[in-house]
ZANU-698978 format. One line per field, with one value per residue (C-alpha): residue number from 1; z, y, x. Coordinates in Angstrom, 3 decimals, decimal comma. Each point is the difference from the previous one (the first is absolute). Layout:
N
i = c(NUM / ...) $
Z = c(Z / ...) $
Y = c(Y / ...) $
X = c(X / ...) $
END
This chain:
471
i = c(1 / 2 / 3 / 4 / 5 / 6 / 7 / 8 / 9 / 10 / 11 / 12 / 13 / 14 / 15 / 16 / 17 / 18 / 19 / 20 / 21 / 22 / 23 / 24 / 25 / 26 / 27 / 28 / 29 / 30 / 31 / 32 / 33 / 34 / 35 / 36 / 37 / 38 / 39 / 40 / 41 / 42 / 43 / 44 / 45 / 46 / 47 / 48 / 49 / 50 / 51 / 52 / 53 / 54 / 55 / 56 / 57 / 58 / 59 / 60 / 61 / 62 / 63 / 64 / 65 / 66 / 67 / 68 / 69 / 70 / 71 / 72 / 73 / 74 / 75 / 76 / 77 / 78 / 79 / 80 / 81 / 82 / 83 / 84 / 85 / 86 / 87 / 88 / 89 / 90 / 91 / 92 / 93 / 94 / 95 / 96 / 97 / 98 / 99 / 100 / 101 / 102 / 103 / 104 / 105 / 106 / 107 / 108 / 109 / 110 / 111 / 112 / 113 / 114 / 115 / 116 / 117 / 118 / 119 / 120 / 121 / 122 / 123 / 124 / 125 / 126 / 127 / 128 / 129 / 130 / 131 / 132 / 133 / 134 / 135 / 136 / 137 / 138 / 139 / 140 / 141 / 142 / 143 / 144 / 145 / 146 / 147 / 148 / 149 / 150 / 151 / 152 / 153 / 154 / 155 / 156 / 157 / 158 / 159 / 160 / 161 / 162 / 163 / 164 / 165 / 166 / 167 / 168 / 169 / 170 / 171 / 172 / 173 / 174 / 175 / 176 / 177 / 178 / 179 / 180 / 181 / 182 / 183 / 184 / 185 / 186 / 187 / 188 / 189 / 190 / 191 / 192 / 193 / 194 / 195 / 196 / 197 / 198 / 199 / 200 / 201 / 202 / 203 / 204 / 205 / 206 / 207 / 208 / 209 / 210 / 211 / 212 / 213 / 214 / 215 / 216 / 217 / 218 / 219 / 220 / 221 / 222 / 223 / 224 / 225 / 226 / 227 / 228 / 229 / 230 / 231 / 232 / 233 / 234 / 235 / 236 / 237 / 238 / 239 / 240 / 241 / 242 / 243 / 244 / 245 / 246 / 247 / 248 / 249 / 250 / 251 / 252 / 253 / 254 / 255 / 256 / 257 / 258 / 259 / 260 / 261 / 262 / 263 / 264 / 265 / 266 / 267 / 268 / 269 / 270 / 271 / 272 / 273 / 274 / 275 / 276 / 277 / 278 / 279 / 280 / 281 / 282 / 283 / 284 / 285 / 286 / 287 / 288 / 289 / 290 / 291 / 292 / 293 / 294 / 295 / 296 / 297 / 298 / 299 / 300 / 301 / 302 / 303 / 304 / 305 / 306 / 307 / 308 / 309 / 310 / 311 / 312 / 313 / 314 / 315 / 316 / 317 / 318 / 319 / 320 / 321 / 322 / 323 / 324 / 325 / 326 / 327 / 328 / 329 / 330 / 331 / 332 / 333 / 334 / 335 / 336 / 337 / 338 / 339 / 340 / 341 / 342 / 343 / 344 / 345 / 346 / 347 / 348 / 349 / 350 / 351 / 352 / 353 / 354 / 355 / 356 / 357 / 358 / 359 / 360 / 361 / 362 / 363 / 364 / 365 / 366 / 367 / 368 / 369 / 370 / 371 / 372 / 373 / 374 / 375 / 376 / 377 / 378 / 379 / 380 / 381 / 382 / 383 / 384 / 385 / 386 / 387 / 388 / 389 / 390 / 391 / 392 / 393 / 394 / 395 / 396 / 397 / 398 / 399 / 400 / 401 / 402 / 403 / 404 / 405 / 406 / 407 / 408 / 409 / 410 / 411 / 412 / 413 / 414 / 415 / 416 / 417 / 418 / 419 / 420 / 421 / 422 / 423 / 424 / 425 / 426 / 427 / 428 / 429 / 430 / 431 / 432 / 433 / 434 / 435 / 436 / 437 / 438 / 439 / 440 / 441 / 442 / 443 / 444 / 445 / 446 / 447 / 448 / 449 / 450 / 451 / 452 / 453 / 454 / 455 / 456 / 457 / 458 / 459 / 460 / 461 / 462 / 463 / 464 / 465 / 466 / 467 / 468 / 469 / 470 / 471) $
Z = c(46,456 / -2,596 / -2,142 / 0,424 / -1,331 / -2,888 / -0,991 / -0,243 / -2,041 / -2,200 / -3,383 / -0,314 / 2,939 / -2,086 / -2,924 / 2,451 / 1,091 / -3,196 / -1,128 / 2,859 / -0,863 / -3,433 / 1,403 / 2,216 / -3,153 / -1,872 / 2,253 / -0,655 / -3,731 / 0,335 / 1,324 / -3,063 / -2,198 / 1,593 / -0,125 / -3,634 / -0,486 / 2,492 / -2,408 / -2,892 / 1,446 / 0,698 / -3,767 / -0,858 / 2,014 / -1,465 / -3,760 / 1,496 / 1,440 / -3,353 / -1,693 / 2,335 / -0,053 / -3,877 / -1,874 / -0,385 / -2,805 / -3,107 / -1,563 / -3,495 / -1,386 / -2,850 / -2,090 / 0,013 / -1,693 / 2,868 / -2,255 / 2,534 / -1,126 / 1,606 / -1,308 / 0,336 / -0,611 / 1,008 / 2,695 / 0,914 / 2,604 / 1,727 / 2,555 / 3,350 / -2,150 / -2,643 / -2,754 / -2,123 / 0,216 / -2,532 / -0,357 / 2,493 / -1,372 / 1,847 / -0,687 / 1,171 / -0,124 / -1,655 / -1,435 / -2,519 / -0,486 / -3,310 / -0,269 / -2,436 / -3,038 / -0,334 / 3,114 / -0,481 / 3,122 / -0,135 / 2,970 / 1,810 / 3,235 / 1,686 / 3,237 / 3,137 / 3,579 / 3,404 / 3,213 / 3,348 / 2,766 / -0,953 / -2,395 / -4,307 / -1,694 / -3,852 / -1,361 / -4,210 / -1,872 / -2,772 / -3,582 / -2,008 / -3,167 / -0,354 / -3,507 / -1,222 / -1,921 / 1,124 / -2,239 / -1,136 / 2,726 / -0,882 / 2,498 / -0,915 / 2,048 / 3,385 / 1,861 / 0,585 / 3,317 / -1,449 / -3,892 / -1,638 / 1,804 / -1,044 / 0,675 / 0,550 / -0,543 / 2,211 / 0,001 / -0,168 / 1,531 / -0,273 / 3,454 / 0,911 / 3,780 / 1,712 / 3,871 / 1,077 / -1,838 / 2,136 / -2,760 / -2,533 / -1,076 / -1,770 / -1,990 / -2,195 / -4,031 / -1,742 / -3,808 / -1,141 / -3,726 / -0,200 / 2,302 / 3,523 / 3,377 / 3,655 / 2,786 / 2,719 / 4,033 / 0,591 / -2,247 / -0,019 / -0,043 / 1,236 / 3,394 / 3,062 / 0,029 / -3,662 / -1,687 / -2,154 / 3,312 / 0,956 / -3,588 / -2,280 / -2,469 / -3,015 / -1,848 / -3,801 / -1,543 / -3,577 / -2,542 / 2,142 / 1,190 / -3,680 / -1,072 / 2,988 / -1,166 / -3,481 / 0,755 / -1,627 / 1,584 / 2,681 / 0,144 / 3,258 / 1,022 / 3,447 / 1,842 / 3,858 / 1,880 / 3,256 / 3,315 / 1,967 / 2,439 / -1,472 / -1,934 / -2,999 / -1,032 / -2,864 / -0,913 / -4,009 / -0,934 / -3,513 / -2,530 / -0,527 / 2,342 / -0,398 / 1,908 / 0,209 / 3,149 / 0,269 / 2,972 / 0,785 / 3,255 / -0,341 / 2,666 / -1,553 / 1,656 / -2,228 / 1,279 / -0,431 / -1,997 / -3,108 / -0,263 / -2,629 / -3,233 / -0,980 / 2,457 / -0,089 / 3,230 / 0,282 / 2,435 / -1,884 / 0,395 / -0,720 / -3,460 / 0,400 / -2,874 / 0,935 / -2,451 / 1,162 / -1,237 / 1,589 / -0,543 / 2,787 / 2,464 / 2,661 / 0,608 / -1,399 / 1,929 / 2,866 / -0,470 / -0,552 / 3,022 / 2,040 / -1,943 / 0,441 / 3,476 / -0,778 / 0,940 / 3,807 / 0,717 / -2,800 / 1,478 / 2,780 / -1,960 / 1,264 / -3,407 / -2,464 / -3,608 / -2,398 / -1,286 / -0,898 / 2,072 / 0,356 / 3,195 / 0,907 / 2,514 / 1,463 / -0,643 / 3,257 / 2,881 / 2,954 / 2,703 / -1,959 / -0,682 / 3,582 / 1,617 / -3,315 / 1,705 / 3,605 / -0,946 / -0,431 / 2,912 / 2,703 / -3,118 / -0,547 / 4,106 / 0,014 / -3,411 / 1,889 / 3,694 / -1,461 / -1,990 / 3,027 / 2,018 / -2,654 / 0,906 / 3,567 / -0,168 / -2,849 / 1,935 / 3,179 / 1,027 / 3,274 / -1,280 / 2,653 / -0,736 / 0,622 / -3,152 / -2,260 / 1,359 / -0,932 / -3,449 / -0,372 / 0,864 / -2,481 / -2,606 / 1,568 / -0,209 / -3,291 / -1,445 / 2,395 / -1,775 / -3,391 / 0,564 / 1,545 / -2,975 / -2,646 / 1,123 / -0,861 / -2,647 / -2,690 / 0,892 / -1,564 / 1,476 / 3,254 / 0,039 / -1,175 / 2,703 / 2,968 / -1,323 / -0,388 / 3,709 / 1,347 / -1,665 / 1,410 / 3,578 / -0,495 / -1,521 / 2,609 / 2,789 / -1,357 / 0,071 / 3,605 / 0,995 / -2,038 / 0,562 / -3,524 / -2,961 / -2,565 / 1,906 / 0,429 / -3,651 / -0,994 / 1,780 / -0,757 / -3,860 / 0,848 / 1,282 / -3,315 / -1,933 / 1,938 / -0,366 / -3,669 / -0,183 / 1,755 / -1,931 / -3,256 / 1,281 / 0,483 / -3,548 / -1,525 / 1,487 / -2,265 / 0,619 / 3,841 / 1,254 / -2,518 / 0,703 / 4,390 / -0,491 / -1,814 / 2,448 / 2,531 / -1,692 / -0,486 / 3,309 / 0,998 / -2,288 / 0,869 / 3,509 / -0,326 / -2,414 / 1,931 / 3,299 / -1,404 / 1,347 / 3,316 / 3,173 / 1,807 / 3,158 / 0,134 / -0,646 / 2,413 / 3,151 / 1,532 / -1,342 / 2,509 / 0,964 / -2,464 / -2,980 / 1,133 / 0,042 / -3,052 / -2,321) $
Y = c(38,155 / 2,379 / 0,131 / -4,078 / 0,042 / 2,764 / -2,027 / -3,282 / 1,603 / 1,631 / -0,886 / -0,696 / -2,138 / -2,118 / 0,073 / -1,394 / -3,000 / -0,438 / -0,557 / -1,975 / -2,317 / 0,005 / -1,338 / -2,152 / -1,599 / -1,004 / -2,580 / -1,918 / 0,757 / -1,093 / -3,554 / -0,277 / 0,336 / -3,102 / -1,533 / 0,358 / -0,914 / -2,856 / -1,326 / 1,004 / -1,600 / -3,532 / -0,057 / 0,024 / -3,075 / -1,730 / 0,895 / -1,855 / -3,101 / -0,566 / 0,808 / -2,900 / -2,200 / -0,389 / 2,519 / 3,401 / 2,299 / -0,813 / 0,890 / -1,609 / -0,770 / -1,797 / -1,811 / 0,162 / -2,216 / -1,369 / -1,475 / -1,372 / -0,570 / -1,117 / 1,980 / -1,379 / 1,424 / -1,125 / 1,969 / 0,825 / -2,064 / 2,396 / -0,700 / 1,878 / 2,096 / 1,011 / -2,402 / -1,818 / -3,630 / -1,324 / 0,099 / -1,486 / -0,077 / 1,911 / 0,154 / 2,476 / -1,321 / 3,713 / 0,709 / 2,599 / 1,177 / 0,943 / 1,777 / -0,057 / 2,042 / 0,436 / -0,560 / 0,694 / -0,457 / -0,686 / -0,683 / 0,295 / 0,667 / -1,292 / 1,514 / -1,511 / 0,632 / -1,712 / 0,964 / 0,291 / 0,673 / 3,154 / 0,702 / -0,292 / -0,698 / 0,028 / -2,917 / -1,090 / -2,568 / 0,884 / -2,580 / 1,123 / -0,724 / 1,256 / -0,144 / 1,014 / -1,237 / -0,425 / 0,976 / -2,512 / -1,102 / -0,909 / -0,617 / 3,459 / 1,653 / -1,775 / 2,704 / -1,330 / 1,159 / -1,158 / 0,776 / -3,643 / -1,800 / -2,811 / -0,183 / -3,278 / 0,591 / -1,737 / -1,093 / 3,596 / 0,277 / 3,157 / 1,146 / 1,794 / 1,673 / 0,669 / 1,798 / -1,863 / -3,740 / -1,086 / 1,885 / -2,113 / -1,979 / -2,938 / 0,176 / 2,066 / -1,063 / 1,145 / -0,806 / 0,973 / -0,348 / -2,378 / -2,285 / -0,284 / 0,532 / -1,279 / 2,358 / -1,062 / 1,304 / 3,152 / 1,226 / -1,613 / 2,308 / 3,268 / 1,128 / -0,484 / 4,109 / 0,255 / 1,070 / -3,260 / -1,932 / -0,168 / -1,871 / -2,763 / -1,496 / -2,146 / -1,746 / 0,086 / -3,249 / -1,102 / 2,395 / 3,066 / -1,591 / -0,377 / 3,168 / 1,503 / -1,796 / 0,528 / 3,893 / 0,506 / 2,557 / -1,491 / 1,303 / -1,116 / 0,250 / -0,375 / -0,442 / 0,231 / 0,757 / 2,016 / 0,772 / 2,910 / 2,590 / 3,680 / 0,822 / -1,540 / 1,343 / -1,134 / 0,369 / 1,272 / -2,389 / 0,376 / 2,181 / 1,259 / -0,848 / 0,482 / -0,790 / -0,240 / -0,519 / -0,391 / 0,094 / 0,497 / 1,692 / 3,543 / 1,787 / -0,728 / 1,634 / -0,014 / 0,647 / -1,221 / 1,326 / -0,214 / 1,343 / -1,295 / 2,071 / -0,982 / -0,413 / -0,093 / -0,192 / -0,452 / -1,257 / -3,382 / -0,016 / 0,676 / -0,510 / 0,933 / -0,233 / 0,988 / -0,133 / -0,207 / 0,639 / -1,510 / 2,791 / 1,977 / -2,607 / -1,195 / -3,319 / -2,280 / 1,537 / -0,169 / -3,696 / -0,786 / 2,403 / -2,240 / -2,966 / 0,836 / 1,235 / 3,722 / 2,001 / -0,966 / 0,684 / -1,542 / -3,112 / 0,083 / 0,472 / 3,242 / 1,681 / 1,520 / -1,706 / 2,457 / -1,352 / 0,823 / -0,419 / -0,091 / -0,800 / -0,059 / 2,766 / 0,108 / 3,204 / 1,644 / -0,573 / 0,204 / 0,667 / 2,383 / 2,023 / -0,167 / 0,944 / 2,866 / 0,987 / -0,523 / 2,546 / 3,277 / -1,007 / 2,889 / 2,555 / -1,680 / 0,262 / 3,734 / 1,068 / -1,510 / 1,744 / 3,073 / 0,040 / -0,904 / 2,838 / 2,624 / -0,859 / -0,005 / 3,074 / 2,152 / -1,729 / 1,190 / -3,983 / -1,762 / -3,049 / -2,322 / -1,259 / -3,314 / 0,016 / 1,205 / -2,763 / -2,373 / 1,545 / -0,562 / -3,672 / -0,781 / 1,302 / -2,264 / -2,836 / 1,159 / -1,513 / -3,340 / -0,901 / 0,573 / -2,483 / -2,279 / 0,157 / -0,086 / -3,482 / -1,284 / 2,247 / 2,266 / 2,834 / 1,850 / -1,242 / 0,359 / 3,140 / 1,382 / -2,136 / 1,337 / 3,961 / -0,811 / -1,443 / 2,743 / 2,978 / -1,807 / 0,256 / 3,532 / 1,374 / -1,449 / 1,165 / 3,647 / 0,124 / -0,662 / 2,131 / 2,989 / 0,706 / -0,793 / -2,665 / 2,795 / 0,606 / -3,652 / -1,003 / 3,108 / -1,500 / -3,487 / 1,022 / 1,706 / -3,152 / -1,666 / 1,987 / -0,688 / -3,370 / 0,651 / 1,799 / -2,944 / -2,265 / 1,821 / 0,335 / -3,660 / -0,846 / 2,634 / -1,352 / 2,085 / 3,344 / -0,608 / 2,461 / 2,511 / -0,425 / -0,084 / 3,214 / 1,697 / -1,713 / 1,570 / 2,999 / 0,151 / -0,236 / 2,289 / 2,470 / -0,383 / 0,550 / 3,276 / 1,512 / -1,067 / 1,489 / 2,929 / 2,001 / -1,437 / 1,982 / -2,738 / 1,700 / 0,750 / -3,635 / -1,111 / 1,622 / -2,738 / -0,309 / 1,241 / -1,794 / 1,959 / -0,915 / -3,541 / -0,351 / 2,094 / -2,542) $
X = c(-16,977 / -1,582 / 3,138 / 0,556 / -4,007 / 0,790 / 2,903 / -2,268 / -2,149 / 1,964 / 0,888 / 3,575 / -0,685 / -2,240 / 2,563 / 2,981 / -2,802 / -0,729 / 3,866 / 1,110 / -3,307 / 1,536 / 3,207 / -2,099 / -1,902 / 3,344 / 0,823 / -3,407 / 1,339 / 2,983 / -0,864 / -3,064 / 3,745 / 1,925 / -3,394 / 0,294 / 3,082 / -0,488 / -2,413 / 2,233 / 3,185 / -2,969 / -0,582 / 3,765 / 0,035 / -2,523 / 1,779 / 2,697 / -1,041 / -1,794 / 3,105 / 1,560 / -3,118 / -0,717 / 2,257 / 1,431 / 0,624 / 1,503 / 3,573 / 0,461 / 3,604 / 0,816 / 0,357 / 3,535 / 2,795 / 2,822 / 3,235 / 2,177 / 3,664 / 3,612 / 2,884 / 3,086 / 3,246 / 3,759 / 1,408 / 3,915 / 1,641 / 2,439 / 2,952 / 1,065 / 2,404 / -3,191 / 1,731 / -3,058 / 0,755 / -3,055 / -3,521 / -3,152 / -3,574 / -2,816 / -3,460 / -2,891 / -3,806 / -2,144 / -3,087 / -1,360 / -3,457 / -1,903 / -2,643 / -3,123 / 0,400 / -3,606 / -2,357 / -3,834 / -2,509 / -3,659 / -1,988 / -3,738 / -0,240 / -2,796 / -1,005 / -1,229 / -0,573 / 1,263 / -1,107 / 1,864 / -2,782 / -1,342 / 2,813 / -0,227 / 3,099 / -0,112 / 1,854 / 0,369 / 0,857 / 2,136 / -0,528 / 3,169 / 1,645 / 3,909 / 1,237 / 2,948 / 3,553 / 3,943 / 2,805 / 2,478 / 2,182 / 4,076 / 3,257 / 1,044 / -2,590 / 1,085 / 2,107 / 3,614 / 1,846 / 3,732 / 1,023 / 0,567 / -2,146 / -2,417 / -3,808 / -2,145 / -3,466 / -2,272 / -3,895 / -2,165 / -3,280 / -2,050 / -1,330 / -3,288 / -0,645 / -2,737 / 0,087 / -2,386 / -0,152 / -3,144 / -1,564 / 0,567 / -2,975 / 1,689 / 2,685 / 0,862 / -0,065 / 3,151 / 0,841 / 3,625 / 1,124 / -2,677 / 0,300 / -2,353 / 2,331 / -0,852 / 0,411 / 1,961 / 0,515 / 2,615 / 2,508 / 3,674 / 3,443 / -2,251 / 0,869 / -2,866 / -0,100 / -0,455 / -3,473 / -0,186 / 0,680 / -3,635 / -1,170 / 0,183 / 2,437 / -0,938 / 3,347 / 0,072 / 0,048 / -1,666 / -0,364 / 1,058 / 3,661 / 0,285 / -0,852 / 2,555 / 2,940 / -0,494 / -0,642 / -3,270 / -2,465 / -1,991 / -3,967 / -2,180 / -3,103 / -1,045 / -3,659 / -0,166 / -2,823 / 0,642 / -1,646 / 0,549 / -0,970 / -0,453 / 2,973 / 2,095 / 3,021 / 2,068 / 3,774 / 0,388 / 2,895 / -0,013 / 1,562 / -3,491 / -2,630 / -3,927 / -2,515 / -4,225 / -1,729 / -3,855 / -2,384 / -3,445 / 1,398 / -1,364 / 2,423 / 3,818 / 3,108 / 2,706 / 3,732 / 3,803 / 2,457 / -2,243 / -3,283 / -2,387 / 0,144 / -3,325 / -2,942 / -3,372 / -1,836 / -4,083 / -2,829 / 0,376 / 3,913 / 3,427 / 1,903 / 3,782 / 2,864 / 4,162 / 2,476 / 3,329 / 3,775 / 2,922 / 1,607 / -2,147 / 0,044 / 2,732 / -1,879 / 2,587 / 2,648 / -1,774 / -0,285 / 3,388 / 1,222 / -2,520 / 2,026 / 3,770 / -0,455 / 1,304 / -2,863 / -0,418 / -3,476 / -1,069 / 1,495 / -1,766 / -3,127 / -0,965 / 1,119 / -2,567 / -0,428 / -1,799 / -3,254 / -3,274 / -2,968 / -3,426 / -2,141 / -3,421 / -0,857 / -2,827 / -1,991 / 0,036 / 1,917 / -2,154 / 2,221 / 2,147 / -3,330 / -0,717 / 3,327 / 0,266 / -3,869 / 1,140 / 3,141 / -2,285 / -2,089 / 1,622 / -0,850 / -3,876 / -0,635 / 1,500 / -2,054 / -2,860 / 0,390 / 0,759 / -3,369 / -2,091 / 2,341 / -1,034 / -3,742 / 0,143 / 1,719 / -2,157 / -3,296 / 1,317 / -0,683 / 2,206 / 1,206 / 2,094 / 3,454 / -1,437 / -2,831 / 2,883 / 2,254 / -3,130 / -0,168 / 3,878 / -0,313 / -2,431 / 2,229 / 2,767 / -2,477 / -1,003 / 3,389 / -0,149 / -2,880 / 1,443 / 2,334 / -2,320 / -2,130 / 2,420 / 0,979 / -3,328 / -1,168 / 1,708 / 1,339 / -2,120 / -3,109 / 1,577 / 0,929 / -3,529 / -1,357 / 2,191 / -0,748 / -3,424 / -0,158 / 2,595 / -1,931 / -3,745 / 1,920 / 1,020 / -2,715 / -2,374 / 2,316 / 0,415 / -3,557 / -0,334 / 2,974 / -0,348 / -3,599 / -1,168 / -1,114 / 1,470 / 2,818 / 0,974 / -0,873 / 2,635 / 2,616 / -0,509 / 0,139 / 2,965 / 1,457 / -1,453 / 1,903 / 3,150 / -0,854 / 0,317 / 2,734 / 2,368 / -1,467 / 1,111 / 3,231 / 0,615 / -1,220 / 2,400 / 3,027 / 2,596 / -2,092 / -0,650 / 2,827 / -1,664 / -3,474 / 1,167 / 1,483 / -3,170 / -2,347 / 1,858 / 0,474 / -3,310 / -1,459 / 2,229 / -0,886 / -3,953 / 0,624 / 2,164 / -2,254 / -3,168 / 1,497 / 1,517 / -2,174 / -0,797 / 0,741 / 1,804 / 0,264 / -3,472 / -0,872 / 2,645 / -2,200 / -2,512 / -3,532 / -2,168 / -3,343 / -2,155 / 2,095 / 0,525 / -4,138 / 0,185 / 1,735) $
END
């Protein structure tokens, strides 16, 4: 019985507890996590039903010239024995696409907000101007399967997509060579899996069919305004394509193949310029594999088509902060037990497994109402409020259990500082691995050189009565 009692009180005893209560809190952790990503995966949900409901993000293509043609050609009539016995005409429906020679995009975006329950979702409307010129167009430059055939040019139309054409807010006002073109409803000749599929078509007639057949250049200028839901990408078609985009949105992500090569990004906004070659871009190959069928998953319109884009993010992501928070939360509870260990120990205190299971849990809760209060206010905000109310609890506990106002206060700025600590961590997102490891490292470090000249057996040995009423 003596040795059962020596082993209760002794201190790797109360090191084992301690770990296996560790353990213990992770699964209390570990459900705060898919609580977070619960909420996360809830949000996703509502970014799609808006995307369904109203409209989704934006992919611009075009404007692109479609020349449809029939080539026709006489083809051998053979007999059993391989003999040609004359000639039969045949006749094969194609089309060709040009592309601008110069292409220059302007366009504000102006933000706005929809709500889903609980749940922002940044939308814009885009007011755009596309200017730009097409080369002279002749016969010659209509690809001919058979050698001697003939071409027949048919009616042209140049053809603009959008992904989502909900967003268009009327239609869009295109001038070519001068004279004013209507839009019409889906694109003839393209295939349904194509990327000009999901768009427009307006037929040249007037002073632009005129200018085609007699093959003078062919400038355009096009207005559209555009509604969508975070991002806009757009397709550089021409031989040289730039581009200026304008917001007020102060929190721009900018991606795609093409990054902006001038950007200027303040509280009042976002100004953005690209400037593009053809020569550095696959987009019009892309286009015309999704076209001809030869690149499969193209086809089925699961293919990428290099762009450049810009979306509206919003400036912090609160359930990616919270799960990135939630992630360290076995490491805060064990920096924290280990502090109020070193006390109990160097105090010669007694400290039941159950008050340090009670200081664990309010860590654990600690990051439940981070999340909580994120939804409602900033993240910021939130977070100062839940360490402000978590170090109040501690300190005021630790005050009661250790025998002491000083003594609680010590730990509870401890905690503070911890507090701190995460919260840096979080807002350096490219440094957080660094600053983890030196946080740890630190702590570490403290604890060796503050113990390193403890007598741990002698500290292991049970306080006796006089020391307990001593402390």
């Amino acid at each position: 019985m003596n040795r059962l009692a020596a082993w209760r009180e002794s201190t790797l005893a109360k090191v084992l507890t301690l770990l296996l209560l560790l353990l213990l809190l992770c699964i209390p952790l570990g459900e705060i996590e898919s609580l977070i990503r619960e909420r996360n995966a809830t949000q996703a949900s509502a970014v799609s039903e808006l995307a369904e409901t109203h409209v989704g993000p934006q992919r611009l293509v075009g404007p692109v010239l479609v020349v449809p043609y029939v080539e026709r050609w006489q083809a051998a009539v053979r007999n059993e024995r391989g003999e040609q016995t004359g000639l039969t005409p045949r006749s094969e429906q194609r089309f060709q696409l040009f592309f601008p020679q110069q292409m220059d995009v302007r366009g504000q975006l102006t933000p706005e907000e929809r709500y889903r329950g609980i749940f922002t979702v940044p939308f814009y409307r885009l007011k755009g101007q596309i200017d730009g010129r097409f080369a002279p167009i002749t016969a010659a430059q209509l690809p001919q399967k058979v050698a001697g055939s003939t071409v027949e040019v048919q009616a042209p139309l140049l053809a603009l997509s959008v992904s989502d054409l909900r967003g268009l807010e009327g239609a869009p006002r295109l001038t070519l060579a001068g004279a004013a073109l209507a839009f019409h409803a889906r694109v003839p000749h393209v295939p349904a899996g194509s990327w000009l599929a999901a768009g427009v078509h307006a037929p040249l007639s007037g002073a632009a069919l005129q200018a085609f057949n007699a093959g003078q250049p062919m400038p355009f200028q096009l207005a559209l305004q555009l509604a969508g839901q975070n991002a806009l990408s757009i397709a550089p078609l021409g031989d040289e394509t730039t581009a200026h985009l304008t917001s007020p949105w102060p929190h721009p992500r900018f991606g795609g193949r093409f990054l902006a090569t001038e950007r200027t990004v303040t509280d009042s906004g976002f100004d953005a310029r690209w400037r593009i070659a053809a020569l550095t871009s696959q987009t019009r190959d892309q286009l015309r594999a999704s076209l001809t069928g030869s690149d499969d998953q193209v086809k089925a319109g699961h293919g990428a088509l290099d762009s450049f884009d810009v979306a509206l993010a919003q400036p912090v992501n609160v359930y990616s902060m919270s799960e990135r928070a939630a992630k360290y939360g076995a490491l805060f509870v064990a920096l924290v037990l280990m502090a109020v260990f070193m006390v109990e120990l160097f105090k010669r205190l007694r400290l039941h497994p159950v008050q340090y299971a009670l200081v664990g849990l309010s860590i654990a809760v600690f990051f439940l109402l981070l999340v909580a209060l994120s939804e409602k206010l900033g993240f910021a905000v939130a977070y100062a409020s839940a360490a402000g109310a978590s170090v109040v609890l501690l300190g005021t506990y630790f005050s009661a259990v250790l025998g002491g106002v000083r003594r609680g206060g010590t730990l509870a700025a401890y905690v503070a500082v911890l507090y701190g600590a995460l919260y840096a961590l979080l807002a350096s997102e490219s440094n957080a691995l660094l600053l983890g490891a030196l946080l740890v490292f630190a702590m570490l470090a403290t604890l060796m050189l503050a113990t390193r000249r403890v007598n741990w057996w002698q500290l292991s040995s049970a306080p006796t009565a006089t020391e307990t009423a001593a402390t």
